[in-house]
C-alpha positions in Angstrom: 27.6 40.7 -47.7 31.0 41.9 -47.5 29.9 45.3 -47.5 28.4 45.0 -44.3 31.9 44.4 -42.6 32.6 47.5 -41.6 28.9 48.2 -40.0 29.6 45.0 -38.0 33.0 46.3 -36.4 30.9 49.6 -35.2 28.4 47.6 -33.9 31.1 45.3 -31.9 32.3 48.6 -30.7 29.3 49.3 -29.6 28.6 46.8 -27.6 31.6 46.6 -26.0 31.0 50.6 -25.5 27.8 50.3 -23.7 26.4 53.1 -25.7 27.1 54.6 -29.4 28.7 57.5 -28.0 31.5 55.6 -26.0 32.1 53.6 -29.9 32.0 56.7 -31.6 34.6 58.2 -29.5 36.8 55.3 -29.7 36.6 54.8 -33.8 36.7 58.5 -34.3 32.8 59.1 -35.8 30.3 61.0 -35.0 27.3 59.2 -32.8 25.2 59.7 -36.1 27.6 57.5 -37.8 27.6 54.6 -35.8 23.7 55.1 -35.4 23.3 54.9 -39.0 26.0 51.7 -39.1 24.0 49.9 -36.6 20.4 50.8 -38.6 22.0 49.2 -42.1 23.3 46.3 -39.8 19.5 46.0 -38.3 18.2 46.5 -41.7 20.3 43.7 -43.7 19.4 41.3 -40.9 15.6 42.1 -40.2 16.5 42.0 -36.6 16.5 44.6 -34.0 19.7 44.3 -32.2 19.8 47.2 -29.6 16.7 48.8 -27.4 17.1 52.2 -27.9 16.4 55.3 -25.2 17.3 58.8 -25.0 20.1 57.9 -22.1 21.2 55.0 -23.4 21.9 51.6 -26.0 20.8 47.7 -24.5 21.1 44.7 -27.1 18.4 42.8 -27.6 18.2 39.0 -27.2 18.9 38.8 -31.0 21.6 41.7 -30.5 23.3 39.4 -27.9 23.3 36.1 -29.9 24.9 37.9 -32.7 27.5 40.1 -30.8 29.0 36.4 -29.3 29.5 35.7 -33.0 31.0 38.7 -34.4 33.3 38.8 -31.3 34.8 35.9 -31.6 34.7 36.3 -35.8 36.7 39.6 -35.4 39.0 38.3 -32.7 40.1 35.3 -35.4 40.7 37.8 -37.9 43.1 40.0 -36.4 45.0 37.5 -35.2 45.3 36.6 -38.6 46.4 39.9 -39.5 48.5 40.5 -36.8 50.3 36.6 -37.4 50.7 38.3 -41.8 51.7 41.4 -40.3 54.3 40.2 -37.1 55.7 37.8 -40.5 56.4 40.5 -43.1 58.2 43.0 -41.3 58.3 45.1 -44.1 58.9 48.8 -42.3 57.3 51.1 -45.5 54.6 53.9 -45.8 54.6 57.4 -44.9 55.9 58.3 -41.1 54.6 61.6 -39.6 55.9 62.3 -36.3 55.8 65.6 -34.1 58.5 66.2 -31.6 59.8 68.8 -29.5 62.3 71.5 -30.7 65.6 71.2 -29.0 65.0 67.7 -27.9 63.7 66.4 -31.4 66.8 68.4 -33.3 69.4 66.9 -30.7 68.2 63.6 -29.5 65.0 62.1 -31.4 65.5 63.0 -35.2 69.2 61.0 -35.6 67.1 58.0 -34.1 64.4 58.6 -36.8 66.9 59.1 -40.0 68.8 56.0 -38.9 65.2 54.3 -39.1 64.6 55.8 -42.3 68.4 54.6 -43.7 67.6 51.0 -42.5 63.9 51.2 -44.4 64.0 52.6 -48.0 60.9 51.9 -48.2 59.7 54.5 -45.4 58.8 58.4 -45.6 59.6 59.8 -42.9 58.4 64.1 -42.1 59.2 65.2 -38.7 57.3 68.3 -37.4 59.5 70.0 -34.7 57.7 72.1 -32.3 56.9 72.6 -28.8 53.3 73.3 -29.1 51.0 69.9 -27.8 49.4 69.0 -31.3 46.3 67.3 -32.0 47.2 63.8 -33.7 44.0 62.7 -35.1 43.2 66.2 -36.2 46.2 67.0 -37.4 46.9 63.9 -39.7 50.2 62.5 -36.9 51.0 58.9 -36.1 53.2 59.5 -33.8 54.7 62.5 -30.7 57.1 62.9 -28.5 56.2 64.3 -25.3 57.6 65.6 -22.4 55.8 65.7 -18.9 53.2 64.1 -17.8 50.6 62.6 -20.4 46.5 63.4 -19.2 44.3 59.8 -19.8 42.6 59.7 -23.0 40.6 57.0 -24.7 42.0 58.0 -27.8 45.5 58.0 -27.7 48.3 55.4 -26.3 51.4 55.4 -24.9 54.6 54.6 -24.1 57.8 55.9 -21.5 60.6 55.7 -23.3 62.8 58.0 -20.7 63.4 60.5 -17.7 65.9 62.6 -18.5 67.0 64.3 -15.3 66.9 68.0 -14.6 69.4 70.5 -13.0 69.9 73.9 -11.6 72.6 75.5 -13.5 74.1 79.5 -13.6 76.7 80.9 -15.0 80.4 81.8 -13.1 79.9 85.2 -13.8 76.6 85.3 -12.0 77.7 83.5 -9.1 80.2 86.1 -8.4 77.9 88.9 -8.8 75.1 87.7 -6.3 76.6 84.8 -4.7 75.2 80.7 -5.2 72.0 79.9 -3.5 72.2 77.4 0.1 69.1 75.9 -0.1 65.8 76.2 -2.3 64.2 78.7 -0.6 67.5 81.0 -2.1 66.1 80.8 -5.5 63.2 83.2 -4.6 65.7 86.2 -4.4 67.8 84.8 -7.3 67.2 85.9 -11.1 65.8 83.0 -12.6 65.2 82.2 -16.6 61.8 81.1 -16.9 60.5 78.8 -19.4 57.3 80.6 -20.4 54.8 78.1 -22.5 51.3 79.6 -23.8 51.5 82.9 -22.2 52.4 81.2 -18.8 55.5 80.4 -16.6 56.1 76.9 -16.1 56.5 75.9 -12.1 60.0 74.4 -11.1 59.5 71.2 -8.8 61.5 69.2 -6.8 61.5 66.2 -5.1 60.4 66.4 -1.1 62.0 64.0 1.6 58.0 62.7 1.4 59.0 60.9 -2.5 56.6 63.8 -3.5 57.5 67.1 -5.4 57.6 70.5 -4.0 57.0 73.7 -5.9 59.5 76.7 -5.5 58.2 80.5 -6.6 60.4 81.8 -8.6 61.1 85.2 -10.5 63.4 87.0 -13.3 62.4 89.4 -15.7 63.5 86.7 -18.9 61.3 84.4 -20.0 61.2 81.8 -22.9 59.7 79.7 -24.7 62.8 77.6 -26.0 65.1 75.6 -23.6 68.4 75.6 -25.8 67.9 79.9 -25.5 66.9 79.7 -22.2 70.8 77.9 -21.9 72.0 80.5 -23.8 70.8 83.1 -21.1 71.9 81.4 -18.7 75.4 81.1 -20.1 75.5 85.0 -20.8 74.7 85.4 -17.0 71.4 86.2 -16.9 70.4 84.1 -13.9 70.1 80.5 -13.0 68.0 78.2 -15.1 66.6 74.5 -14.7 66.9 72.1 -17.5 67.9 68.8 -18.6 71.0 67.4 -18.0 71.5 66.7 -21.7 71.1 69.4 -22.6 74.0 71.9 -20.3 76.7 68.5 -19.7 78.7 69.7 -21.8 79.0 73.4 -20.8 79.0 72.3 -17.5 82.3 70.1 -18.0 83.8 72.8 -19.5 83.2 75.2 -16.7 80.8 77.4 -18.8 78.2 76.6 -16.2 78.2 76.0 -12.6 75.6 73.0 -11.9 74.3 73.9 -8.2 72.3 72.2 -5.5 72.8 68.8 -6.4 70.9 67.2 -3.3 67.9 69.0 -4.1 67.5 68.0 -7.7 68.7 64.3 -7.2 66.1 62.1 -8.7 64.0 64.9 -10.5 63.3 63.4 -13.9 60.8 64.7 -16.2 59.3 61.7 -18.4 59.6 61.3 -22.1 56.6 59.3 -23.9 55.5 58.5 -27.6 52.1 59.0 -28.4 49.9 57.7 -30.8 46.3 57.5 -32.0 44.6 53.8 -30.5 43.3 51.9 -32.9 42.8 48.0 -32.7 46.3 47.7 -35.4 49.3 49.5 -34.9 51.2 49.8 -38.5 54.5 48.2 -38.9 56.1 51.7 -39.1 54.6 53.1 -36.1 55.8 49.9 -33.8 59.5 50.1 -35.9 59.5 53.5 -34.8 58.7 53.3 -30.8 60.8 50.6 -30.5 63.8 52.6 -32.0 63.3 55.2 -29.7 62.8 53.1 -26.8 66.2 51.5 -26.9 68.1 54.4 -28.2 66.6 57.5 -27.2 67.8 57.0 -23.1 71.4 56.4 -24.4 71.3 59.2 -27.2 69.9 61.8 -24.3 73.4 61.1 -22.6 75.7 61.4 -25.3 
């Protein structure tokens, strides 16, 4: 009954789950689904496999007999696919990735075309925005993120960086209201602040304690994009914190002034991929991680 396959993977899920709720969230269906999956299952093998309550799923005796086989049935197949797929190493299909703007443009997308140039066979569509998209939703199989990454059951990942911050102003600005001695400075300074969904983002440092402290800041620019945020800061509209890759070069040149060193030393703000978990990651998804993994930290410093 070959049809039956799939209804035996739910019900493994399941099981392993503790309840059809737990296995619907982890194969992205509905509780109804994998309900109804489990009834055909039931139905094909004239055996009740789960005591069912209002709170929650138990398997039966039968249920427990037959979850040992599937278990170890399912484990023997993907290691069979996984041994075809590890062997073929063909990199191929469509690619969809979301990154962010400045980073993705500078550092990420020349990783991803010189992926795409090795693999003729792969379609590759990058989606360049700062905004935190939903991958499943949104049809992704892979993000780049920056910051920290909340837990989920549904997604995986991966650090693939910390790119270091800075506090940097312009000369000009300097002159007109002097370079701040210590942290607690920055509160009477004009600071350019990066304003995501309506809100400004807090600037933290590290503490003597290895933690991070949070400085209250104020300026009367805010915005949503780091490279202008630069900008501003370049035309001497107050200091401005941001990756090191991102000001090095106007720094060199003098454009910028980089300014309490001591005080950002060792502030790094991680880089992760992301992707949707599901028990096989495609060929191009892994091609692509690993690509980023070993280029991206020396690309962020070029």
């Amino acid at each position: 009954m070959p049809e039956s396959l799939d209804d035996i993977v739910v019900f493994v899920e399941a099981a392993e789950a503790g309840g059809f709720s737990s296995a619907a969230a982890r194969l992205h269906l509905t509780r109804s689904a994998v309900g109804k999956a489990v009834a055909r299952l039931e139905a094909r093998l004239g055996a009740r496999l789960f005591h069912r309550t209002t709170r929650q799923q138990r398997l039966t005796e039968d249920g427990e007999a037959f979850f040992s086989h599937c278990r170890r049935g399912l484990a023997d197949i993907r290691a069979g696919r996984a041994l075809i797929e590890t062997g073929r190493r063909v990199v191929n299909g469509r690619l969809r990735v979301s990154v962010p703007l400045s980073f993705g443009r500078r550092c990420v997308a020349p990783i991803l075309l010189g992926l795409a140039r090795r693999h003729p066979q792969l379609s590759l569509e990058i989606d360049f925005s700062d905004r935190q998209v939903d991958l499943i939703d949104e049809g992704f199989d892979l993000a780049v993120r920056s910051g920290p990454i909340r837990d989920s059951d549904t997604l995986m990942v991966r650090l693939l960086m910390r790119q270091r911050m800075t506090l940097v102003a312009a000369p000009g600005y300097l002159e007109r209201r002097g370079s701040p001695a210590s942290l607690d400075d920055l509160m009477v300074h004009d600071c350019i602040v990066y304003r995501r969904q309506g809100r400004n983002e807090r600037w933290r440092f590290p503490d003597k304690s290895g933690g991070l402290r949070e400085v209250t800041i104020d300026g009367r620019v805010g915005l949503d994009d780091i490279e202008t945020i630069a900008e501003a800061a370049l035309a001497g509209f107050g200091i401005a914190y941001l990756p090191c890759w991102l000001v090095q070069r106007p720094v060199g040149e003098g454009r910028l002034v980089a300014l309490l060193a001591r005080a950002t030393e060792g502030r790094r703000a991680d880089i992760h991929a992301v992707w949707p978990r599901a028990p096989y990651l495609p060929t191009r998804v892994r091609a692509a991680v690993d690509a980023l993994a070993a280029e991206l930290p020396g690309a962020a410093l070029s």
